[in-house]
C-alpha positions in Angstrom: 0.0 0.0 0.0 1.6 3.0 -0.8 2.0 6.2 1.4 -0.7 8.0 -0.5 -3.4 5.1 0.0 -2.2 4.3 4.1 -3.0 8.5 4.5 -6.5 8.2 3.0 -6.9 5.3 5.4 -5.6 6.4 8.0 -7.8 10.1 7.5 -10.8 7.6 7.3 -9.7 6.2 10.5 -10.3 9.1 12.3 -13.1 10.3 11.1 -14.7 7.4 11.4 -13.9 7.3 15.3 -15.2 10.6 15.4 -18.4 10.1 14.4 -19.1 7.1 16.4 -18.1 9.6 19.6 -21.3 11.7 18.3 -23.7 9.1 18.6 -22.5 7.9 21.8 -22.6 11.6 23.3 -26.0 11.8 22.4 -28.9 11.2 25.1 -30.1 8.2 22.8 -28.1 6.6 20.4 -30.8 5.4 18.2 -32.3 9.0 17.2 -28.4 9.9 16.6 -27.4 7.5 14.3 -30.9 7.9 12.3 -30.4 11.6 12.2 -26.6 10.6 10.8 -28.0 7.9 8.6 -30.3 10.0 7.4 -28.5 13.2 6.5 -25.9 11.1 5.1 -28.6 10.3 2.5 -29.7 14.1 2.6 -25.7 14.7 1.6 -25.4 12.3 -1.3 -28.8 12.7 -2.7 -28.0 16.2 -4.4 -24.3 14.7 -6.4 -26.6 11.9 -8.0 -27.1 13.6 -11.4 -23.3 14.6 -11.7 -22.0 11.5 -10.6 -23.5 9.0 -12.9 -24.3 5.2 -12.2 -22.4 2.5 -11.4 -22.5 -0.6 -13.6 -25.0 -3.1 -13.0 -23.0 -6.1 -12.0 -22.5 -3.9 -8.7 -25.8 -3.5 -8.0 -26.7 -6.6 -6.4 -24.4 -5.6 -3.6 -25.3 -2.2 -3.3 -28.6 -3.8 -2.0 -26.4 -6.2 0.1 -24.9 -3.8 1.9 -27.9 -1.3 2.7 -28.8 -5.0 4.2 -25.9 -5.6 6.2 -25.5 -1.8 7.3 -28.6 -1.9 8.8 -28.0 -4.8 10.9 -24.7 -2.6 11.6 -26.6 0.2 13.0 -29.0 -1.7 15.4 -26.3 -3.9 16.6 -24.3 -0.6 17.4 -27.0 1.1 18.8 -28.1 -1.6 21.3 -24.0 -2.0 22.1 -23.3 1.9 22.9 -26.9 1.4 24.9 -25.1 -1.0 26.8 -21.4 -0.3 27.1 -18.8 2.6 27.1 -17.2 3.8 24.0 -13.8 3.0 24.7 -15.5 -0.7 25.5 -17.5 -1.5 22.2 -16.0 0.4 19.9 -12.3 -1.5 20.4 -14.4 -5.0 20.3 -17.1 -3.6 17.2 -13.8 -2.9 14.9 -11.5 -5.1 16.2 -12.8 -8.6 15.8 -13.4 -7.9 12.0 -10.0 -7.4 10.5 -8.8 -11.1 11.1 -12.7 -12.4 9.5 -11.7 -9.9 6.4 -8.5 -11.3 5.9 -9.1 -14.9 5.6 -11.7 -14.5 4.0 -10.2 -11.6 1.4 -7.4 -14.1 1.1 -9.4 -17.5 0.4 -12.7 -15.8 -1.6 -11.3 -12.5 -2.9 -8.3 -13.6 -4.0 -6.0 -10.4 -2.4 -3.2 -12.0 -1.7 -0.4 -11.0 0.2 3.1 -10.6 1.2 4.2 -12.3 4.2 5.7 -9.2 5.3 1.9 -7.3 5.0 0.5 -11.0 6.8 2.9 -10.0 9.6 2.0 -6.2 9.3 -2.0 -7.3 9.9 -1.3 -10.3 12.1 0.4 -6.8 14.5 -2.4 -4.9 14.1 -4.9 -7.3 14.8 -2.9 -8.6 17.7 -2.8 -5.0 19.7 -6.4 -4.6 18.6 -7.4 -7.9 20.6 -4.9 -6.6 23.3 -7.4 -3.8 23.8 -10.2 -5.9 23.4 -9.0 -7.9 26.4 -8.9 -5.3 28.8 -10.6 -5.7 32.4 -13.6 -3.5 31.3 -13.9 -5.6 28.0 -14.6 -8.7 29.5 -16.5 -7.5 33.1 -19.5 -9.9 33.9 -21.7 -6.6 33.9 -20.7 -6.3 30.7 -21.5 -8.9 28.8 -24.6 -7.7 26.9 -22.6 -5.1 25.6 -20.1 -7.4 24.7 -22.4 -10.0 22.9 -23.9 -6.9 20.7 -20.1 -5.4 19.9 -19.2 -9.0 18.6 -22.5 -8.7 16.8 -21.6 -5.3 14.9 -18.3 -6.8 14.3 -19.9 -9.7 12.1 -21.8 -7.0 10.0 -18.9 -5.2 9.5 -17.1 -8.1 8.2 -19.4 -9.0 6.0 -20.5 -5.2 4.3 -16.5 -4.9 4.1 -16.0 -7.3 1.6 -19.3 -6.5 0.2 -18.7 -3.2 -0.6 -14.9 -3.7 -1.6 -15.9 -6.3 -4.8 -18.8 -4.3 -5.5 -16.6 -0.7 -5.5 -14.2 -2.9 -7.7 -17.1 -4.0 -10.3 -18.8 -0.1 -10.4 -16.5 0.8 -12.9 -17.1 4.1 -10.9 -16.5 3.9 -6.7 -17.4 7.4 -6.7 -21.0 6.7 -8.2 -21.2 3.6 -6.6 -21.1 5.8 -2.8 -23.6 7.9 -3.5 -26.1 5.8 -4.6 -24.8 3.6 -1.6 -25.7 5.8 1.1 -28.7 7.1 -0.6 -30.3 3.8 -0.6 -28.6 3.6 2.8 -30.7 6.1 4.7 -34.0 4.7 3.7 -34.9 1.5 6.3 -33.5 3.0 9.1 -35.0 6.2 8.7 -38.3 4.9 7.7 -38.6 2.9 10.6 -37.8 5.3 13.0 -40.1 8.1 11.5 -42.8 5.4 11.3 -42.5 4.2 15.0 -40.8 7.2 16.7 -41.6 10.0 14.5 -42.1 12.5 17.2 -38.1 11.5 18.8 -36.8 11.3 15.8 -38.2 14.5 14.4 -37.0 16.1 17.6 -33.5 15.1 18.0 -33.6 16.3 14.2 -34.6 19.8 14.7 -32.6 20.1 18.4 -29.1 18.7 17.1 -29.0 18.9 13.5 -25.7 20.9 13.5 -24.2 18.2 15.3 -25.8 15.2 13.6 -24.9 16.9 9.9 -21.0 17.1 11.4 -21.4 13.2 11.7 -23.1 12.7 8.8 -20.2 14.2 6.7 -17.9 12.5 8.9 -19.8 9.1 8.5 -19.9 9.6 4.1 -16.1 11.1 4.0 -15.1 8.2 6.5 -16.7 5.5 4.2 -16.1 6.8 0.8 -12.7 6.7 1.4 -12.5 3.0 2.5 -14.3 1.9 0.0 -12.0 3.9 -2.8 -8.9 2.5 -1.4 -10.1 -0.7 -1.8 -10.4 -0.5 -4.9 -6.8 0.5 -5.4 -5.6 -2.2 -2.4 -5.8 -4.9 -0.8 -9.1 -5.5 1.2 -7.5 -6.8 4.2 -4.6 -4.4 4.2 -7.5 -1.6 3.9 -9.4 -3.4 6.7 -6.6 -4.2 9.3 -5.5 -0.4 8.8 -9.0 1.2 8.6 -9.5 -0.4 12.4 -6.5 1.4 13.6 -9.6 4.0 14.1 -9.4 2.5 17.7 -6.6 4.7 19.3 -8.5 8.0 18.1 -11.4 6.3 20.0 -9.6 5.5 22.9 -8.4 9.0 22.8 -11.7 10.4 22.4 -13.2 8.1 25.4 -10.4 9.3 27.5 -10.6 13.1 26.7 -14.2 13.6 26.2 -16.1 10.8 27.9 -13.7 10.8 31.1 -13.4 7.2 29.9 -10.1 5.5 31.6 -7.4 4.9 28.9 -5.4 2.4 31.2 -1.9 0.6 30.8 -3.2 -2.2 28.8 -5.0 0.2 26.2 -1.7 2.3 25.9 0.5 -0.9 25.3 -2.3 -1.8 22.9 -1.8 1.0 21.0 1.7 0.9 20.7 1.3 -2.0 19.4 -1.2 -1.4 16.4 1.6 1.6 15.3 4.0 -0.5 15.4 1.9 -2.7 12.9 0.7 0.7 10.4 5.0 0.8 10.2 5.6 -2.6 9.1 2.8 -1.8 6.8 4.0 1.0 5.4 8.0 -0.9 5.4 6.4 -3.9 3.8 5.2 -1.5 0.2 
């Protein structure tokens, strides 16, 4: 992966982690992530005439993945109900990685070098370092475990969804914004359908907020999805989930969340695997 790919990433990375902090700050995750889902939509819905179509062979998993995503979002909203940030976002992100490699490896086809199998097996080992903290694996917390490991499986599976279907678009950029169009629609509809008083609420009360994570959310994706494209899926993957140290960070700073020795050590580890990566190009 070359330096220019590995700073996209890495920029997706953090804006991803950023935008799952908004959700969590807000007094109910579920009306936070629909307002983001849905101005997310709102966003993309306007570059559709510029932007073209993507080919139909990619279709099919456009569909697949407004599927999957939405299995994404109530898993992560029943996990943040449940748990810290710093608790389910490490676990939600961190699981996945190892699922997208073999399978990226054995389906896909992206094969590797064994120095970039070493760079992800470092990665994936510090995430899973911070996965096994003390507060990851409290008895108290096990419902919020359970739905973390949950959100993981989604993200597994949209992952590799969305990474062959970018690659058969003929047009990633296309293929997006018609993604997260689509995208906005069940969630929305079913909370304006059961909650439409919440929902229109939150809407109108933090809409500056919500748009902020809605950008976040589209630029966080979008750039995932075109660097796949260009990459290797797992290399994308393993390095897209380094997202977890800005979240620690965030949990730490923002939430008052403890960072702890294990977390730190974790970390260290997980940039000691983005350099092998970035040695191993």
């Amino acid at each position: 992966m070359d330096s220019f790919t590995t700073t996209v990433v890495l920029t997706a990375a953090v804006a991803h982690a950023a935008w799952n902090a908004i959700v969590k700050s807000a007094q109910d995750p579920l009306f936070s992530m629909v307002s983001i889902v849905l101005l997310g939509g709102v966003l993309a819905l306007p570059l559709m005439p510029f932007i073209g179509t993507p080919e139909r062979t990619s279709w099919p998993y456009i569909f697949a993945s407004v599927v999957l995503h939405t299995g994404y979002y109530v898993s992560l909203i029943y996990a943040y109900r449940h748990g810290d940030f710093a608790q389910v976002y490490p676990i939600a992100r961190g699981v996945s990685p190892l699922v997208i490699t073999l399978w990226g490896v054995w389906v896909i086809g992206d094969a590797l070098t064994g120095s970039e199998y070493a760079a992800v097996a470092v990665i994936v080992l510090g995430i899973f370092v911070f996965c096994l903290s003390r507060s990851a694996i409290a008895v108290h917390d096990r419902a919020a475990v359970g739905y973390a490991l949950s959100t993981a499986v989604f993200i597994s599976a949209y992952t590799l969804v969305d990474g062959v279907g970018g690659r058969l678009s003929a047009n990633v950029h296309a293929y997006m914004v018609w993604l997260f169009v689509f995208d906005a629609l069940p969630l929305s509809v079913f909370a304006l359908c059961r909650y439409r008083r919440e929902t229109l609420r939150v809407l109108q009360a933090g809409w500056q907020l919500n748009v902020v994570g809605a950008a976040l959310s589209l630029l966080a994706y979008w750039l995932v999805v075109w660097a796949m494209t260009v990459s290797p899926i797992p290399l994308v993957a393993a390095l897209r989930e380094t997202s977890i140290i800005a979240a620690a960070l965030i949990g730490a700073l923002i939430f008052k969340e403890a960072m702890g020795g294990r977390r730190i050590i974790a970390a260290i580890i997980v940039c000691a695997g983005i350099i092998l990566l970035r040695l191993s190009s």
